[in-house]
C-alpha positions as CSV (number, residue, x, y, z in Angstrom):
1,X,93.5,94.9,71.2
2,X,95.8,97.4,69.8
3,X,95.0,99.6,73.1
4,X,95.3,96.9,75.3
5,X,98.7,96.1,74.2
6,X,100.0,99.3,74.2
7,X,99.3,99.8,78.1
8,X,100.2,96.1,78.9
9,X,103.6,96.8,77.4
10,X,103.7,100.7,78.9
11,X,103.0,99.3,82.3
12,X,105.7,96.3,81.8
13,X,108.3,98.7,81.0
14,X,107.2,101.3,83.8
15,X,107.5,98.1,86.2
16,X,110.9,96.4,85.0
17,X,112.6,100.5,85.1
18,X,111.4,101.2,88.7
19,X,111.2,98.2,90.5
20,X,113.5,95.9,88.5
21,X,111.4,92.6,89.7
22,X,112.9,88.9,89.9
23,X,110.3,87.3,87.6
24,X,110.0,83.5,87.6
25,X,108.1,80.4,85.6
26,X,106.6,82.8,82.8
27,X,106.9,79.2,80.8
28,X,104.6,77.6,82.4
29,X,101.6,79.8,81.4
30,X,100.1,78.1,78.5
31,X,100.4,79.4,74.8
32,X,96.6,78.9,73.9
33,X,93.4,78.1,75.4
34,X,92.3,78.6,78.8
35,X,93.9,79.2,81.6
36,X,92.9,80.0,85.1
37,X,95.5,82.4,87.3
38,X,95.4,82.3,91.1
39,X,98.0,84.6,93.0
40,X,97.8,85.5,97.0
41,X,97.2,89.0,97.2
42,X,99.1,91.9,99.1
43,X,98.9,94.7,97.1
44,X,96.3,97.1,95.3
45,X,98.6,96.7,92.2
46,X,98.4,92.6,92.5
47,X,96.0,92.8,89.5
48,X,97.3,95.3,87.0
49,X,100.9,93.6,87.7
50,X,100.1,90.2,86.9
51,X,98.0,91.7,84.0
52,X,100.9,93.3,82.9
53,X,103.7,90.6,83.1
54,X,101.9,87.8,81.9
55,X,102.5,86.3,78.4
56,X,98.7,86.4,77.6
57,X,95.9,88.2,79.0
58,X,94.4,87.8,82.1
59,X,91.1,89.2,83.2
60,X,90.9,90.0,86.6
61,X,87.8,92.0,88.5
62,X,87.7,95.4,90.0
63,X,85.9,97.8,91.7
64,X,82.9,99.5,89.7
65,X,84.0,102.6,90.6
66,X,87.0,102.5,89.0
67,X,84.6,102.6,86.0
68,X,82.4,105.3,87.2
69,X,84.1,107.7,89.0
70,X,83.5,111.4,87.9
71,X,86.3,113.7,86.5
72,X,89.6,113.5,84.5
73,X,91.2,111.5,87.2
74,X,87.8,108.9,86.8
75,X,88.6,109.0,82.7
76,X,91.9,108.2,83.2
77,X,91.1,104.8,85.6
78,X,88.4,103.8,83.3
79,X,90.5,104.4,80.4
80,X,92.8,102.4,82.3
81,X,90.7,99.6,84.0
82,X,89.1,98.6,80.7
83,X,92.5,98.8,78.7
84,X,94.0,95.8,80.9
85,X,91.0,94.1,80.3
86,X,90.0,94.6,84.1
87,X,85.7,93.2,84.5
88,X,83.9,95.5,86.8
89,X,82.3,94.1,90.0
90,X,80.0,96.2,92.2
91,X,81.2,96.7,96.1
92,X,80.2,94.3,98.5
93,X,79.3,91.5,95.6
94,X,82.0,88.4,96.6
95,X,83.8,87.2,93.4
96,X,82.7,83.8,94.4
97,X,78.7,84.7,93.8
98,X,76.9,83.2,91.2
99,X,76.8,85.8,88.6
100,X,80.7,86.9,89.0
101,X,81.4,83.0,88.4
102,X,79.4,82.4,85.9
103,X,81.4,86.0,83.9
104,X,84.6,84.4,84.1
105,X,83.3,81.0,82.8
106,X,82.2,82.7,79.8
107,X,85.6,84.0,79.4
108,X,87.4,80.7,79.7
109,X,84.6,79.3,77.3
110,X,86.1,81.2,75.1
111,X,89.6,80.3,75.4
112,X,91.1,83.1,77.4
113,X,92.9,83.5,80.4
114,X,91.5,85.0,83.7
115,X,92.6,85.6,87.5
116,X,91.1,85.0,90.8
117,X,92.1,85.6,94.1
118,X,91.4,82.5,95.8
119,X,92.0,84.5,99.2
120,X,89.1,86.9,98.3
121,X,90.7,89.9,99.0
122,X,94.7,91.3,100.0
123,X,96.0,89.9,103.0
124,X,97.1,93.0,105.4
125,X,99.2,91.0,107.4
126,X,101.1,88.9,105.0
127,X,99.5,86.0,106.2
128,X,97.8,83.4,103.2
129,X,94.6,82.3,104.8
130,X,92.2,79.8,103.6
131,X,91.2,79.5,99.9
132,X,87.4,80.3,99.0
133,X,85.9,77.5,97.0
134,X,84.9,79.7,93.6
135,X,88.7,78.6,92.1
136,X,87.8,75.1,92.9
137,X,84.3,75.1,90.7
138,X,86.2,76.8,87.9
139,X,88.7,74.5,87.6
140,X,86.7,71.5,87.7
141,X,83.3,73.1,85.5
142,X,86.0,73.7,82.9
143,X,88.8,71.8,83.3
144,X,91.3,74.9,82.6
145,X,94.9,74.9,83.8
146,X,95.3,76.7,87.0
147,X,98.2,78.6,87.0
148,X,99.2,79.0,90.7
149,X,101.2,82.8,91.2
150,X,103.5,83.5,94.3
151,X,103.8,87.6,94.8
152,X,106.5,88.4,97.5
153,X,107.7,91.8,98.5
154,X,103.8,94.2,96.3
155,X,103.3,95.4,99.7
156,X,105.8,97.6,99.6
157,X,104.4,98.9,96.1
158,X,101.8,100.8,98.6
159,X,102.7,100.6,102.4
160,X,99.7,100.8,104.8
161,X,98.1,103.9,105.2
162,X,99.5,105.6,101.9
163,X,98.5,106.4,98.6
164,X,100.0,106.4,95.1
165,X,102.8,103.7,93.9
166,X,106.1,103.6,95.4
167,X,108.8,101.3,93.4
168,X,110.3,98.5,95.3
169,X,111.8,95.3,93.9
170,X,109.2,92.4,94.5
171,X,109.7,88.8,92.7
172,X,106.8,87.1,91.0
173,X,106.7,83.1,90.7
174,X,104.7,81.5,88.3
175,X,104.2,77.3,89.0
176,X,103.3,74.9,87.0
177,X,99.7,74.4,85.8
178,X,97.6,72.2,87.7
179,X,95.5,70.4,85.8
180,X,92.0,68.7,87.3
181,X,89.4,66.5,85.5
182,X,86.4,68.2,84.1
183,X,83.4,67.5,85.5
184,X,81.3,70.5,84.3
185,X,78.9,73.2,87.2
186,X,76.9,70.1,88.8
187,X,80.0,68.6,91.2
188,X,80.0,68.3,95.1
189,X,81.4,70.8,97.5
190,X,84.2,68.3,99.1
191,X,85.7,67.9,95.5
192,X,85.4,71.8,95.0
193,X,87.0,72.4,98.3
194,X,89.9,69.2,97.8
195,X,90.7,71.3,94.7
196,X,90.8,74.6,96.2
197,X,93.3,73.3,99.2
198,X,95.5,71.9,96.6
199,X,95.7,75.0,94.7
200,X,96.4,77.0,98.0
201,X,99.3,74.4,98.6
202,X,100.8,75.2,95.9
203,X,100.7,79.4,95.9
204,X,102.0,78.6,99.5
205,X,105.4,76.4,98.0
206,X,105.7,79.4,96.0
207,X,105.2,82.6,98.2
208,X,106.9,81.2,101.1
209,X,104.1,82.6,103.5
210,X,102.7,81.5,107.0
211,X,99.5,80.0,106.6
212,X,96.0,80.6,108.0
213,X,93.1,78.5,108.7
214,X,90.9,80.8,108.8
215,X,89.1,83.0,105.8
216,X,90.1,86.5,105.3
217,X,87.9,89.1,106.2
218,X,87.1,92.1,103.5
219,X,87.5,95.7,105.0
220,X,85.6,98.9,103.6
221,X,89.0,100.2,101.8
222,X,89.6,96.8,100.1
């Protein structure tokens, strides 16, 4: 814990220095129990920011090879990765399958905090499409808070078709919780989906974005 504070706060103080963010709502994130976070998603950084500038931890997926890449450049993202408290997820497996699901229920079981992009994956063209329905079942198998997250301006952290982070001010908006009756695994897909649109309203008040019907499509690089 000692570890994972230590980079939470290194990373907050590298962020608020460079970037100088506009950082909104951080009250409305509960002080104990769980809590389910669900930001759009521009940026390759999304994750480690939000995991950074919360008030509590927030466990968030990422790529299994950040955790088993070769080298002292692999050590140093492992090192990293776990540190945040980042879960490892193979390529190709949607964070809405079965057994990703069923990793962060265990984690709100336990009374800690995790995040899901509703989206599935970053949005390349700003737009916020249609919510995928694995937010919905964790709300309503648990009955945690969602905590709805509107990012503005990460895209600029890593401008298509470069590498590395580049500062830029971006604001982040935390809304108020949304809370939805429990009504454990076993519930119907309409009330899944209901809640999912209703969270996706909400990220929408906050980031400002043009909207999509349609579900984002996952790319190779993502």
């Amino acid at each position: 814990m000692a570890l994972f504070e230590a980079v939470r706060w290194t990373f907050r103080g590298l962020v608020a220095g460079t970037c100088r963010p506009t950082i909104l709502g951080l009250e409305n994130v509960p002080k104990e129990g769980p809590f389910i976070v669900a930001p759009n998603h521009l940026s390759f950084f999304d994750s480690v920011i939000v995991q950074a500038l919360m008030p509590r931890p927030v466990a968030f997926f990422a790529k299994a090879e950040y955790f088993t890449t070769g080298g002292v450049k692999g050590k140093v993202m492992k090192s990293f990765f776990e540190s945040v408290g980042s879960i490892p997820v193979e390529r190709g497996e949607q964070a809405a399958s079965v057994q990703a699901l069923k990793t962060l229920l265990d984690i709100l079981e336990a009374g800690k905090g995790i995040g899901i992009y509703p989206e599935g994956t970053r949005s390349r063209d700003g737009i916020l499409y249609r919510g995928r329905t694995g937010v919905g079942w964790l709300a309503l198998a648990t009955g945690a808070p969602v905590i709805p997250v509107g990012l503005i301006g990460t895209e600029n952290l890593q401008p298509a078709g470069e590498k590395g982070f580049k500062p830029h001010h971006f604001t982040m908006k935390v809304g108020e919780p949304l809370y939805f009756d429990k009504t454990g695994p076993d519930h119907s897909l309409p009330a899944r989906r209901q809640v999912t649109d209703h969270i996706m309203d909400a990220i929408a008040e906050l980031s400002g974005q043009e909207r999509s019907t349609s579900y984002n499509q996952s790319k190779a690089t993502d």
